[in-house]
VEXRO-360917 format. One record per atom (N, C-alpha, C): residue in three letters; y, z, x; atom name; residue number from 1. Coordinates in steps of 0.02 Angstrom, whole numbers, plus 32768, in hexadecimal, padded with zeros to 4 digits. Layout:
BEGIN
['ALA'; [Y; Z; X]; 'CA'; NUM]
...
***
This chain:
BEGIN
['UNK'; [D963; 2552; 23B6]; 'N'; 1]
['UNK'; [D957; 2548; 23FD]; 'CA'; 1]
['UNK'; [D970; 2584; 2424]; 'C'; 1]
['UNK'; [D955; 25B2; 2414]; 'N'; 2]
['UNK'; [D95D; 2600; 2436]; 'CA'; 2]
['UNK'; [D936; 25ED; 248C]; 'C'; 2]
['UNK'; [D960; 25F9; 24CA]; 'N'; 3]
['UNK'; [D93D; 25F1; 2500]; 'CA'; 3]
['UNK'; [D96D; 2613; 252F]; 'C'; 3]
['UNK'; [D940; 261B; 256E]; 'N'; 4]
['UNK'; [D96D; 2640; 2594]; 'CA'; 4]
['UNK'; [D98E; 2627; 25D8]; 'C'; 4]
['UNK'; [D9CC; 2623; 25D6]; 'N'; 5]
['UNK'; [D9D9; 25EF; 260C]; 'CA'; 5]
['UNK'; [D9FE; 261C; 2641]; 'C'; 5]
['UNK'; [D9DC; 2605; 2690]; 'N'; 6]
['UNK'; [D9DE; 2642; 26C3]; 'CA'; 6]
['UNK'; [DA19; 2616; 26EF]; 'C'; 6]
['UNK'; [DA54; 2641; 26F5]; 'N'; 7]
['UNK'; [DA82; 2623; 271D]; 'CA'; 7]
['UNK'; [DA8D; 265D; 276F]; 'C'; 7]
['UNK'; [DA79; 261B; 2797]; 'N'; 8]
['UNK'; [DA67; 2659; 27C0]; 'CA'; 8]
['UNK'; [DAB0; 2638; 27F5]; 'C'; 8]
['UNK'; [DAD1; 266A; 281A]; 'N'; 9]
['UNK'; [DB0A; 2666; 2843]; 'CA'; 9]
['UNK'; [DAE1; 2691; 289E]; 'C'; 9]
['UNK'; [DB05; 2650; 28CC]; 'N'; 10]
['UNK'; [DADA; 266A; 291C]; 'CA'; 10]
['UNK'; [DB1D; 269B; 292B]; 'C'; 10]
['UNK'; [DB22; 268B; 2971]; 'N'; 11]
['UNK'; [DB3B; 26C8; 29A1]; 'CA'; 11]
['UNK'; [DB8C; 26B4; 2996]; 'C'; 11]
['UNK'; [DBA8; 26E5; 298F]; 'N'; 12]
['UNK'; [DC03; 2706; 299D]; 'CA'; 12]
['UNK'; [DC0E; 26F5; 294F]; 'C'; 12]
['UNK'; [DBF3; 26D7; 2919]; 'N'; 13]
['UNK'; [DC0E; 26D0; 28E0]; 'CA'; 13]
['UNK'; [DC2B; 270B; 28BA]; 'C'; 13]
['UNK'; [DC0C; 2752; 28D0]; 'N'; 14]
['UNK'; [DC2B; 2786; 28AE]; 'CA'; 14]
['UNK'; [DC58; 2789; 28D0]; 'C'; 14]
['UNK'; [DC8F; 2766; 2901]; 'N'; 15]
['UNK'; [DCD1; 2785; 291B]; 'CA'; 15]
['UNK'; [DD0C; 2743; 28F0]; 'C'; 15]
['UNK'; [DCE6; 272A; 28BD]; 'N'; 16]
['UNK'; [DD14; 26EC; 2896]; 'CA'; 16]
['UNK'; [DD51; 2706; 2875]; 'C'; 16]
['UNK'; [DD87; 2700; 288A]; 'N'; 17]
['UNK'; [DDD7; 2712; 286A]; 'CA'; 17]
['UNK'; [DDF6; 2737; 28A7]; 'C'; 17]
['UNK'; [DDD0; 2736; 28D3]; 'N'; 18]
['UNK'; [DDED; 2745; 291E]; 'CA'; 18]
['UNK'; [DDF1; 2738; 2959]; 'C'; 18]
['UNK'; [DDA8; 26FC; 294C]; 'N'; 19]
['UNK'; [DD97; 26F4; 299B]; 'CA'; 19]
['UNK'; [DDA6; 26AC; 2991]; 'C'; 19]
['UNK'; [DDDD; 2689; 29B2]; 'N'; 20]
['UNK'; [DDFD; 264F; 29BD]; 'CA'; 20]
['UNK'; [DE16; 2627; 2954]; 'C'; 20]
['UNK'; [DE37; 2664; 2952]; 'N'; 21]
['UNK'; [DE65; 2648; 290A]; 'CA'; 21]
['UNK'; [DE7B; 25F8; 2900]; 'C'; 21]
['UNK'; [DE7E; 25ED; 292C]; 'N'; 22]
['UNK'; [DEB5; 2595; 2954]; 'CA'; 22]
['UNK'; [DE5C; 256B; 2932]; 'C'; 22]
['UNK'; [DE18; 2584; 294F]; 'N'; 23]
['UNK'; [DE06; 254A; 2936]; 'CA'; 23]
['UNK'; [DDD0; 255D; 2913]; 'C'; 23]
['UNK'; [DDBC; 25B5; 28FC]; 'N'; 24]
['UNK'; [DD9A; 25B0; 28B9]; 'CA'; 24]
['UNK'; [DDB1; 25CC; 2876]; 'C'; 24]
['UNK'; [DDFF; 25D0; 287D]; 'N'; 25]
['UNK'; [DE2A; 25F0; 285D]; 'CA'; 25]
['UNK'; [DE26; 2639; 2847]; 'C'; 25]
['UNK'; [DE3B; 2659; 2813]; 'N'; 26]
['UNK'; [DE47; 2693; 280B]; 'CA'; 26]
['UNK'; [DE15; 26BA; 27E1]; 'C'; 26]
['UNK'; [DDE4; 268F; 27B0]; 'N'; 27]
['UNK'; [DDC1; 26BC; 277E]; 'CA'; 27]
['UNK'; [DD80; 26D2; 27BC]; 'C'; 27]
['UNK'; [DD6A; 270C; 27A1]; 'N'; 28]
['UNK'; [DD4E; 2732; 27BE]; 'CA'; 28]
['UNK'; [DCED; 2720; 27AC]; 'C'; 28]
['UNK'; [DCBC; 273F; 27CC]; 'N'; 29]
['UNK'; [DC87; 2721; 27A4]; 'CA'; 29]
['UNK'; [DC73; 2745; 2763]; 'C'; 29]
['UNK'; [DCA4; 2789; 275F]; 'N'; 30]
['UNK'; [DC8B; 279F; 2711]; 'CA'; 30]
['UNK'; [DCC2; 276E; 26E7]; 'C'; 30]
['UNK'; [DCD4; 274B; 26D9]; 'N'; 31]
['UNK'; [DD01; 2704; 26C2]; 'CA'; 31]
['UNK'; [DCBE; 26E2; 26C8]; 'C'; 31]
['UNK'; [DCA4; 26C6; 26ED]; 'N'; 32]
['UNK'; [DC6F; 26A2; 26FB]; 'CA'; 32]
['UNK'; [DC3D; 26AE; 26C1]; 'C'; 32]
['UNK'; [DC28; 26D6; 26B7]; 'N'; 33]
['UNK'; [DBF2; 2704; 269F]; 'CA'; 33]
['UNK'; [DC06; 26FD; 2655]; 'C'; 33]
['UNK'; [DC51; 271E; 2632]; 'N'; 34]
['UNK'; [DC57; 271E; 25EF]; 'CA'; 34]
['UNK'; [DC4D; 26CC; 25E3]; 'C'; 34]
['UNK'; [DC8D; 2699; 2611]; 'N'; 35]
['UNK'; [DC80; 2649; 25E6]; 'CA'; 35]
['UNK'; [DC22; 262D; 25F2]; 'C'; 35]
['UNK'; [DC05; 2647; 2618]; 'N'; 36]
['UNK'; [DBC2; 261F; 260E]; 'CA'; 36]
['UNK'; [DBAB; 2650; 25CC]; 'C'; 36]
['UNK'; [DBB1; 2688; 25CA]; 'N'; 37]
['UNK'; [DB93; 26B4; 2582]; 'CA'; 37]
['UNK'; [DB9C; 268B; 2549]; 'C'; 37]
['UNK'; [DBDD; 268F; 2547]; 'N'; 38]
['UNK'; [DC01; 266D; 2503]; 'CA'; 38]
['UNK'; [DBF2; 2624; 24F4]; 'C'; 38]
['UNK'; [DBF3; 2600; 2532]; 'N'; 39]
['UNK'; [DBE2; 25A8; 2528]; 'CA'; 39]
['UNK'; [DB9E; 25AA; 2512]; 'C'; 39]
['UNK'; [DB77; 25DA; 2530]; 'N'; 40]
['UNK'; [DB2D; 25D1; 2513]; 'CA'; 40]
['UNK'; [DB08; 25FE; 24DD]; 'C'; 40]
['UNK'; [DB36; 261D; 24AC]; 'N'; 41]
['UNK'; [DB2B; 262F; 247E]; 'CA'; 41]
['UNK'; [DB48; 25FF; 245D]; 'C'; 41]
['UNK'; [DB6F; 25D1; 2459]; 'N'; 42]
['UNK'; [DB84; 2586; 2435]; 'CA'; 42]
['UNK'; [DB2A; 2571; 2429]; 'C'; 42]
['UNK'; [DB0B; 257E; 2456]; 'N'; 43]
['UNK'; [DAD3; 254C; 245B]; 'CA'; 43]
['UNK'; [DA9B; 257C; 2448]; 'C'; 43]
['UNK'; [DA92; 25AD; 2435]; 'N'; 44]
['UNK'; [DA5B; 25DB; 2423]; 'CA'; 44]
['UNK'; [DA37; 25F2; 245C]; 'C'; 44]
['UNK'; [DA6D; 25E1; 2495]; 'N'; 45]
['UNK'; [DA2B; 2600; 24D6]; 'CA'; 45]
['UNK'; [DA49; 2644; 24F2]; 'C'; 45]
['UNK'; [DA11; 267E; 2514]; 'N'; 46]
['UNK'; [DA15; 26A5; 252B]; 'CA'; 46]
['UNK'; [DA34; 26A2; 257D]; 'C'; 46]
['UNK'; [DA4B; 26C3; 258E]; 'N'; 47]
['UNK'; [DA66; 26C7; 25C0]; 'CA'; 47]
['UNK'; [DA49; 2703; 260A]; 'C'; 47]
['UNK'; [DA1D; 26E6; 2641]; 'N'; 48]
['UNK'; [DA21; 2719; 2678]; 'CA'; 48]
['UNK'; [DA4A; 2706; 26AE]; 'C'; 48]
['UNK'; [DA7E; 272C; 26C5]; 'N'; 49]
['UNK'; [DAA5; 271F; 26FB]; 'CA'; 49]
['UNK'; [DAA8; 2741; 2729]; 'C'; 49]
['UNK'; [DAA9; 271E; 274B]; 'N'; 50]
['UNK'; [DA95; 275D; 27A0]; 'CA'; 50]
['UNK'; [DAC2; 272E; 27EE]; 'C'; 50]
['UNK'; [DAC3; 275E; 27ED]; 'N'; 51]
['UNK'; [DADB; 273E; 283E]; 'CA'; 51]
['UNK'; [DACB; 2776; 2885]; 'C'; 51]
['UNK'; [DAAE; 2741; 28BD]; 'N'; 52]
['UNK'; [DA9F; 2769; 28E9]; 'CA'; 52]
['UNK'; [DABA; 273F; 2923]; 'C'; 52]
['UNK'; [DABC; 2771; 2971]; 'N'; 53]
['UNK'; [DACB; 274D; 29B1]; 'CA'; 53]
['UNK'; [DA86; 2762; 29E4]; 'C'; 53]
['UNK'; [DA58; 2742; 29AF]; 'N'; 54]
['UNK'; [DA1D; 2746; 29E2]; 'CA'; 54]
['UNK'; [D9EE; 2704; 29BA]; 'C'; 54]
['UNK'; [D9CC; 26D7; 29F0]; 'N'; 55]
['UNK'; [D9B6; 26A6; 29E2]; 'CA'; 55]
['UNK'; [D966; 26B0; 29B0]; 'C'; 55]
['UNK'; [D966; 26CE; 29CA]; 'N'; 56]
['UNK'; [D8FD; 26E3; 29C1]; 'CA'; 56]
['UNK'; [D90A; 26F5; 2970]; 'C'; 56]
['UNK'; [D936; 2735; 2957]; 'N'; 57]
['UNK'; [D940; 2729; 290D]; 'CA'; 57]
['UNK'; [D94B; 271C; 28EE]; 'C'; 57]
['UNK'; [D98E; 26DE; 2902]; 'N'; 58]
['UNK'; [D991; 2682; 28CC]; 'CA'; 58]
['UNK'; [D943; 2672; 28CF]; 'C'; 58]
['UNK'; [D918; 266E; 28F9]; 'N'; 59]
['UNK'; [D8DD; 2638; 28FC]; 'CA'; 59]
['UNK'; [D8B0; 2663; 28BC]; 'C'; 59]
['UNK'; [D894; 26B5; 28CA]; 'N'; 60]
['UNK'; [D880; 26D0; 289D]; 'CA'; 60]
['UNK'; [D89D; 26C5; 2855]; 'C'; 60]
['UNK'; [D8D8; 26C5; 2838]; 'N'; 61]
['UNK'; [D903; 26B5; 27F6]; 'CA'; 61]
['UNK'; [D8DC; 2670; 27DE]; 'C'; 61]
['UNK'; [D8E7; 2648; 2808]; 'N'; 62]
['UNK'; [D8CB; 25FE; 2803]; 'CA'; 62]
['UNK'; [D894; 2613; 27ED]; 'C'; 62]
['UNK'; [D858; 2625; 2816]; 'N'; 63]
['UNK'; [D816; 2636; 27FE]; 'CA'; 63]
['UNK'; [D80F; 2649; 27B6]; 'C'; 63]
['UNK'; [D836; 2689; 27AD]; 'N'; 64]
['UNK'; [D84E; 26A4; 2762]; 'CA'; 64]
['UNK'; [D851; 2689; 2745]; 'C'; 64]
['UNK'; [D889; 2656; 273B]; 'N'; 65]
['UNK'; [D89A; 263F; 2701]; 'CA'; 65]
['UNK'; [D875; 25FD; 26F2]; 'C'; 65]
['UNK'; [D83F; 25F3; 2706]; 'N'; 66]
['UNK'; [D805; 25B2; 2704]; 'CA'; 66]
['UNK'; [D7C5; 25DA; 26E3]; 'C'; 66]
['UNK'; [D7B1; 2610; 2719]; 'N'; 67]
['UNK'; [D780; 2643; 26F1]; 'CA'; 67]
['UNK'; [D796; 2657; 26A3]; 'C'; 67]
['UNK'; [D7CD; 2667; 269C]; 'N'; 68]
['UNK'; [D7E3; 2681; 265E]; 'CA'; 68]
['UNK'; [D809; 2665; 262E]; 'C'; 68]
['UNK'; [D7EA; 2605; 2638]; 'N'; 69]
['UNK'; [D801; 25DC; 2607]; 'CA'; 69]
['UNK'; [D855; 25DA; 25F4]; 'C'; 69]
['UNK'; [D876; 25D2; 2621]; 'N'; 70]
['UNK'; [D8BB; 25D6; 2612]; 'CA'; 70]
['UNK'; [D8C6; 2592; 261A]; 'C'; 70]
['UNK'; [D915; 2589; 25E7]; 'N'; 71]
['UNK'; [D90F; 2543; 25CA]; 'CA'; 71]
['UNK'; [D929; 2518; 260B]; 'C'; 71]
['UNK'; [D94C; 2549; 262F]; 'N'; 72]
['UNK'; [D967; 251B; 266B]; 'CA'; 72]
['UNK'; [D978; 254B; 26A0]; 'C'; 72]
['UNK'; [D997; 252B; 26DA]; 'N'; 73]
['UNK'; [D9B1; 2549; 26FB]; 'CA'; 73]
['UNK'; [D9FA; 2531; 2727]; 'C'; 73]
['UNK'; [DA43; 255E; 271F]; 'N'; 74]
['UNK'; [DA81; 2541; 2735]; 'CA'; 74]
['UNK'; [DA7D; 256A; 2780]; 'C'; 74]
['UNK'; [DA7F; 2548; 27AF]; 'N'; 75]
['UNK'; [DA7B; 2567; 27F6]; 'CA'; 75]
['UNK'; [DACD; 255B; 2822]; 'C'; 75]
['UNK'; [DB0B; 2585; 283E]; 'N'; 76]
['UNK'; [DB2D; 257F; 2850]; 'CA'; 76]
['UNK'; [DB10; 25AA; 28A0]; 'C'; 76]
['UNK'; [DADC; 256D; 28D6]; 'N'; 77]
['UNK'; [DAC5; 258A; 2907]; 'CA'; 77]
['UNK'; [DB05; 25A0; 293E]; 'C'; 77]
['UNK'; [DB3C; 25AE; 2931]; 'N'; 78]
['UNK'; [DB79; 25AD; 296B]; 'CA'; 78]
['UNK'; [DB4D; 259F; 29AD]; 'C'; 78]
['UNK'; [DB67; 25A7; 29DF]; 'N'; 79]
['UNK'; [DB63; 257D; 2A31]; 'CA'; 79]
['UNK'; [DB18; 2571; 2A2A]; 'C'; 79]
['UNK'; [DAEA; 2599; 2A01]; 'N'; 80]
['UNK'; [DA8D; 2580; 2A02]; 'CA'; 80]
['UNK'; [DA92; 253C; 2A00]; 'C'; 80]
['UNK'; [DAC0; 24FD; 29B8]; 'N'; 81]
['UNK'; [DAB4; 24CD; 29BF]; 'CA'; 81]
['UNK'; [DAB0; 24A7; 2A09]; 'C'; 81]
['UNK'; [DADF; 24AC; 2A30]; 'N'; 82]
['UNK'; [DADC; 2494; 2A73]; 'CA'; 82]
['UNK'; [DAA5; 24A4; 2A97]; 'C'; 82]
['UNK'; [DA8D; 24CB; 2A91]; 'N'; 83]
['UNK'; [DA57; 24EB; 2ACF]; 'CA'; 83]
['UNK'; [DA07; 24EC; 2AB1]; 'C'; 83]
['UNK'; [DA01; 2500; 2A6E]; 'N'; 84]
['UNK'; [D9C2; 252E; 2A61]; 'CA'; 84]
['UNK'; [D984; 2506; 2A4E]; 'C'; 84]
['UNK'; [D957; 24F5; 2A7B]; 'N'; 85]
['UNK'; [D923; 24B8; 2A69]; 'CA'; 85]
['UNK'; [D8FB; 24EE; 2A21]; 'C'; 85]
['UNK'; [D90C; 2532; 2A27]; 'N'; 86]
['UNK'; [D8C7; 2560; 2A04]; 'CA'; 86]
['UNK'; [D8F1; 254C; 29C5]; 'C'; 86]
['UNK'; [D937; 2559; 29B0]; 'N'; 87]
['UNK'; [D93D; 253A; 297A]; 'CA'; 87]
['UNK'; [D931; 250D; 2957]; 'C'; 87]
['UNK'; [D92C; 24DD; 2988]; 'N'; 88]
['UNK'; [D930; 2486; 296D]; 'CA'; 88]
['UNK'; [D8E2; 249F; 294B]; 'C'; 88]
['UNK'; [D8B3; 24AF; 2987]; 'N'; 89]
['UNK'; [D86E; 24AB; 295A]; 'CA'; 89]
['UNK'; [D857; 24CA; 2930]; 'C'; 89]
['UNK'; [D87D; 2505; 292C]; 'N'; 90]
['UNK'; [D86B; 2533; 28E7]; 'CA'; 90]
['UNK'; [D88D; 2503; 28A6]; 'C'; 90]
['UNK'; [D8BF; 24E8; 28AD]; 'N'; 91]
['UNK'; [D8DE; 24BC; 2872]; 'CA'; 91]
['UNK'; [D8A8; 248A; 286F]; 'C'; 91]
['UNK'; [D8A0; 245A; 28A1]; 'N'; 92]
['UNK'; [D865; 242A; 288B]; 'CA'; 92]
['UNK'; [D81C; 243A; 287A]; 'C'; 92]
['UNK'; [D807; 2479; 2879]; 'N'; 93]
['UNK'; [D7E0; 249E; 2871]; 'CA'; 93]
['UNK'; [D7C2; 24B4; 281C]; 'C'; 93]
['UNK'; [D80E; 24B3; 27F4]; 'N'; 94]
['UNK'; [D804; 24B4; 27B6]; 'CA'; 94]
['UNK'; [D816; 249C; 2792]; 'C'; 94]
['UNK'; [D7DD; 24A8; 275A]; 'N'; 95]
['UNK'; [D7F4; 2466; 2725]; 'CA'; 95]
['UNK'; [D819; 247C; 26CA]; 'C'; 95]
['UNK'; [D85C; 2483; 26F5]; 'N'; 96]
['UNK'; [D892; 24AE; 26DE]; 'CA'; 96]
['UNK'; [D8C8; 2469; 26DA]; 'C'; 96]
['UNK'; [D8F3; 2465; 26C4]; 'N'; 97]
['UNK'; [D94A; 2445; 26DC]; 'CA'; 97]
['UNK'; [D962; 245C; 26F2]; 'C'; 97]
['UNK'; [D992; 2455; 2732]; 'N'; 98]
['UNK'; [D9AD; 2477; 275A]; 'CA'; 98]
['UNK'; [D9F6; 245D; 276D]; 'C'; 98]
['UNK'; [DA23; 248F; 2758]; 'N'; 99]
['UNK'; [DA65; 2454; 2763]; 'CA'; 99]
['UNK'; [DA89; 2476; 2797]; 'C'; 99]
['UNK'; [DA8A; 245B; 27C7]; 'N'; 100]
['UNK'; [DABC; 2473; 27EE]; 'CA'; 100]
['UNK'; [DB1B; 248F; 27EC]; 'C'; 100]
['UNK'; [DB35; 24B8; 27FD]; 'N'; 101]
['UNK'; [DB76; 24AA; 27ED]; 'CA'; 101]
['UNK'; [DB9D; 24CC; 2828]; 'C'; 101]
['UNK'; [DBE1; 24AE; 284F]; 'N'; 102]
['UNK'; [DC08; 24C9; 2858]; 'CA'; 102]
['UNK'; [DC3A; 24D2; 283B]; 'C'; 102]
['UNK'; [DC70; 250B; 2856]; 'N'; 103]
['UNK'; [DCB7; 2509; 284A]; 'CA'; 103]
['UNK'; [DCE7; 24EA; 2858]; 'C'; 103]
['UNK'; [DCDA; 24C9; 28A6]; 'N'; 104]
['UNK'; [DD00; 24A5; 28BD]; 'CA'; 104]
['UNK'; [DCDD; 2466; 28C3]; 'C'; 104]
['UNK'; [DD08; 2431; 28E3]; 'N'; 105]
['UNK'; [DCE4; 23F3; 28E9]; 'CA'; 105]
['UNK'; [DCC8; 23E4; 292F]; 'C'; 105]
['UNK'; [DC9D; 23EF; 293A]; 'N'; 106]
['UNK'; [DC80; 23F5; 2976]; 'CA'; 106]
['UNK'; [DC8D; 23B7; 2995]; 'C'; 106]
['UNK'; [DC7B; 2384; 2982]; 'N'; 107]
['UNK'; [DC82; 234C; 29A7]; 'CA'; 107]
['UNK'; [DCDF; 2310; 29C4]; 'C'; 107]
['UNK'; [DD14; 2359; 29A2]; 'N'; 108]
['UNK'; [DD55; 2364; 29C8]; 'CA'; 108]
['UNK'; [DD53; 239D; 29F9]; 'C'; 108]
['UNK'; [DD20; 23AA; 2A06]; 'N'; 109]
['UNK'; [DD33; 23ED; 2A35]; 'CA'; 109]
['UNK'; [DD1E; 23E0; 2A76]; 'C'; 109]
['UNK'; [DD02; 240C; 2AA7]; 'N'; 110]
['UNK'; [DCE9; 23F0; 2AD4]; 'CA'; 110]
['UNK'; [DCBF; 23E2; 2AEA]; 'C'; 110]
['UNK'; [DCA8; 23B0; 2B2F]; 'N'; 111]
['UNK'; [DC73; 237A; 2B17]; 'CA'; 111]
['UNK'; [DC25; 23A2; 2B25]; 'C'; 111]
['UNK'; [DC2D; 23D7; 2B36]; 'N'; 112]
['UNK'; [DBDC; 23FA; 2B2C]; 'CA'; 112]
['UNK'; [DBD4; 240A; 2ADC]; 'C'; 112]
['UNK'; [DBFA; 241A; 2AC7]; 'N'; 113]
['UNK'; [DBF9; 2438; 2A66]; 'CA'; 113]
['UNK'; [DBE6; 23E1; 2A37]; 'C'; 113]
['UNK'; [DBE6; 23B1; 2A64]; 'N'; 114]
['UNK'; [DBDE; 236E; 2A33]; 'CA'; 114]
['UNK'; [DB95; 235C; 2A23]; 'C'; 114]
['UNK'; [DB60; 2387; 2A43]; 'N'; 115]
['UNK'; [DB15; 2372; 2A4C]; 'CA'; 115]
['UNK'; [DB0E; 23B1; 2A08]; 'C'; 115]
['UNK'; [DAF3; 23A2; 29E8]; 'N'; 116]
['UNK'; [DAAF; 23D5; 29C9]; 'CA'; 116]
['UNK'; [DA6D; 23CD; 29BA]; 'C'; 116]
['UNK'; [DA43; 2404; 29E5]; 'N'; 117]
['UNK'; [DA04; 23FB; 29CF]; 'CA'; 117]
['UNK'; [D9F1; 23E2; 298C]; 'C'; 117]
['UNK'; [DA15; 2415; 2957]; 'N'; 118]
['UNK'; [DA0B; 242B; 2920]; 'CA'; 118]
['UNK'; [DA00; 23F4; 28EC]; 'C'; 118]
['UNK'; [DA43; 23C8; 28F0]; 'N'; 119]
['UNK'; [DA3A; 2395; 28CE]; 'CA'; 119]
['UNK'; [DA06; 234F; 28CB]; 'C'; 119]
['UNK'; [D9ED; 2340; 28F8]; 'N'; 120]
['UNK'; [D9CE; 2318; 28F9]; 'CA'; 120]
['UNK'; [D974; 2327; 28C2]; 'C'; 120]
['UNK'; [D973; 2375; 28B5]; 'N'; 121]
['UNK'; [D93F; 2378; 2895]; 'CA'; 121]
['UNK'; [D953; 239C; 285A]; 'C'; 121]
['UNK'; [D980; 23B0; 284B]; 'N'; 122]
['UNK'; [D9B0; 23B8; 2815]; 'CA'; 122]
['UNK'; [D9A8; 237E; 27CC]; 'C'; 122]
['UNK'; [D9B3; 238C; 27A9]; 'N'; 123]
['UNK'; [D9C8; 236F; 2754]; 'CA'; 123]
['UNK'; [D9FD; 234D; 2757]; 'C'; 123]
['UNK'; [DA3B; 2377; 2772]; 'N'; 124]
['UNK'; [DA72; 236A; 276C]; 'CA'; 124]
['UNK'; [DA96; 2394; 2791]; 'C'; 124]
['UNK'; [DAEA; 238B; 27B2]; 'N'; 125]
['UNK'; [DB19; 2398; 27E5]; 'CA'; 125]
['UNK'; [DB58; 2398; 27CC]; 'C'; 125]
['UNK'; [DB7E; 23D6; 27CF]; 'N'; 126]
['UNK'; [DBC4; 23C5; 27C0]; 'CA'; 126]
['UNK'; [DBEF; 23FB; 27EC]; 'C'; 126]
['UNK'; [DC30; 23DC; 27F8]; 'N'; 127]
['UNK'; [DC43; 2406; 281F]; 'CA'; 127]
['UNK'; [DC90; 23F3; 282C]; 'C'; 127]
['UNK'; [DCCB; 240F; 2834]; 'N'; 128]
['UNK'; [DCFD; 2404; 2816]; 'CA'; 128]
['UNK'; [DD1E; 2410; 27E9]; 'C'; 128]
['UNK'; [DCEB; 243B; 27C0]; 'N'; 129]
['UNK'; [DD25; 2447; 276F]; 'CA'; 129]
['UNK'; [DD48; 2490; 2766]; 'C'; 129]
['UNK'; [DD2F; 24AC; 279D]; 'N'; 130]
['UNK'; [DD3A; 24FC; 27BF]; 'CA'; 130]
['UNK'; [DD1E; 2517; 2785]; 'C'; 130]
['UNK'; [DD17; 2544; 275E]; 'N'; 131]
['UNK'; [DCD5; 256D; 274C]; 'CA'; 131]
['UNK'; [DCD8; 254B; 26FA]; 'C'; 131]
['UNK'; [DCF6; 252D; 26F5]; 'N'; 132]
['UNK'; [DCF4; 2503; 26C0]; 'CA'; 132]
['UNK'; [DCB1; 24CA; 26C2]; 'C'; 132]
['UNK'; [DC8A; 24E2; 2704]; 'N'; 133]
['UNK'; [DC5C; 24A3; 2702]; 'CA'; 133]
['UNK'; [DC17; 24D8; 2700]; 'C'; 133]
['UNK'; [DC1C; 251B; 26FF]; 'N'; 134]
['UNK'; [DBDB; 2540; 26C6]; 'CA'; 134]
['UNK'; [DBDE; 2529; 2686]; 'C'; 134]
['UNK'; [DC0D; 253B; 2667]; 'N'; 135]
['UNK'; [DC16; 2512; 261C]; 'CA'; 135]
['UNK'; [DBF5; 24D0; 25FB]; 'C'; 135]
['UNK'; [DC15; 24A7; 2638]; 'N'; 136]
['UNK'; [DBF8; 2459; 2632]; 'CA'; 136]
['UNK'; [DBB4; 2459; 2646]; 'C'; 136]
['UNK'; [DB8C; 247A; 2674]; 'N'; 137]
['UNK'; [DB53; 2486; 2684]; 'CA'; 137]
['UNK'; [DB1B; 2495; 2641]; 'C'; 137]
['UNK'; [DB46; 24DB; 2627]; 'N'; 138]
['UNK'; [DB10; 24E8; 25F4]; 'CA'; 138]
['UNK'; [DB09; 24AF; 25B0]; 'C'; 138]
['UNK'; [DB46; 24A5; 25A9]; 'N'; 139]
['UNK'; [DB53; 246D; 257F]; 'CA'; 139]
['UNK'; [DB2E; 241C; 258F]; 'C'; 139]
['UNK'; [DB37; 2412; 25CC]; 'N'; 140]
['UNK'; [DAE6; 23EC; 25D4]; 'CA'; 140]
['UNK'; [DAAC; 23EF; 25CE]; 'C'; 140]
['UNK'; [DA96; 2434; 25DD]; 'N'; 141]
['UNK'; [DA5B; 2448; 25E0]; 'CA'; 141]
['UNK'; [DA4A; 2457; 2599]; 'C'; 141]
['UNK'; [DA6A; 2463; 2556]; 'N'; 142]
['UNK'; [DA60; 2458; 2522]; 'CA'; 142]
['UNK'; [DA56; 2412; 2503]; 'C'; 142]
['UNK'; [DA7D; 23DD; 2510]; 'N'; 143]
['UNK'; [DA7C; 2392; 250C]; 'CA'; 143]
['UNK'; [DA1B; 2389; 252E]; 'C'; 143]
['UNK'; [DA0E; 239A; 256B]; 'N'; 144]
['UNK'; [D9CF; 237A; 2587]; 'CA'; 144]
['UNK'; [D99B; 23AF; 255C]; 'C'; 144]
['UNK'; [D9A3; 23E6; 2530]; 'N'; 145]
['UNK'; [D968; 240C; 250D]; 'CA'; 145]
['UNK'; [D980; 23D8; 24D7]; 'C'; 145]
['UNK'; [D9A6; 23DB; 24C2]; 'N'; 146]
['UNK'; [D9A1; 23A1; 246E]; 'CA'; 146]
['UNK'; [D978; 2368; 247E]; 'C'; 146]
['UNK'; [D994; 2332; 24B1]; 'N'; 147]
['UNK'; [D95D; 2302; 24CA]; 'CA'; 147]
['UNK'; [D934; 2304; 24D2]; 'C'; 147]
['UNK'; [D908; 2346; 24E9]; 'N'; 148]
['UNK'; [D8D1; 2355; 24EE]; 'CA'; 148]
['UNK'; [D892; 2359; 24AA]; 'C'; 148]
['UNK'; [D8C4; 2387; 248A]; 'N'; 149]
['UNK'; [D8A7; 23A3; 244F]; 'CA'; 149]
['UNK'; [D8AB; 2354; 2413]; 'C'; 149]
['UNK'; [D8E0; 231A; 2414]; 'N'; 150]
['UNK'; [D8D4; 22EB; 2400]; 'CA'; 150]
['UNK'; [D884; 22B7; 240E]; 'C'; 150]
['UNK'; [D884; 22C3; 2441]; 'N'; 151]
['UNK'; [D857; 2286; 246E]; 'CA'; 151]
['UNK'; [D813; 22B1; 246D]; 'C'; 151]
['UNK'; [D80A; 22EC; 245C]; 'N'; 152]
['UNK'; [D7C9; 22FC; 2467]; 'CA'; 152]
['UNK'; [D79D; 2316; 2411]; 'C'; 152]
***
């Protein structure tokens, strides 16, 4: 089950191990980057990781990784979840898995960060495990290709 799973990160995530330590702690997103590598070579999948602070090229990635048969997709939209209707529809748009993830737990924080577009057309949502929840992400997203590949 060689596949390529696109973990895409939205806006300020490249300032992670500095920009508010108190609530996304200290590892940085190249930390980010090696534990999703490593968890998903557990699973035989390839890895593209990218992160941007512009909306329009999460939506293009999305496009990508549907055009180019990728097995899934882990999306950490930072403040996009709250706001970005173009996300929500590029996610419901393809017929991909799409797991959402934060670092923090959004729904302790404050009360604009408790809505996400994202999830409601999403696979699956996690958020809280601070970057320990890419890991658990890909590690789902391997569980729903086995199911898949069982049932069909």
């Amino acid at each position: 089950m060689a596949s390529t799973v696109y973990i895409l990160n939205g806006p300020n995530l490249n300032l992670l191990g500095t920009r508010e330590p108190e609530v996304y702690g200290r590892a940085t997103l190249i930390d980010v980057e090696k534990l999703c590598r490593e968890t998903a070579k557990h699973h035989r999948f390839e890895v593209e990781f990218r992160q941007t602070n512009h909306e329009g090229e999460i939506v293009d990635w999305i496009h990508e990784a549907a055009a180019k048969g990728g097995a899934g997709i882990i999306i950490n939209p930072g403040a996009y979840t709250h706001t970005s209707i173009a996300l929500r529809d590029a996610v419901a748009a393809v017929d991909l898995p799409v797991i959402e993830v934060h670092i923090s737990n959004i729904f302790a924080r404050e009360s604009f960060r408790r809505r996400s577009h994202i999830a409601p057309v999403a696979k699956a949502s996690l958020c809280g495990f601070g970057i320990h929840g890419y890991a658990l992400a890909i590690d789902g997203l391997a569980k729903l290709a086995q199911t898949k590949e069982r049932t069909a």
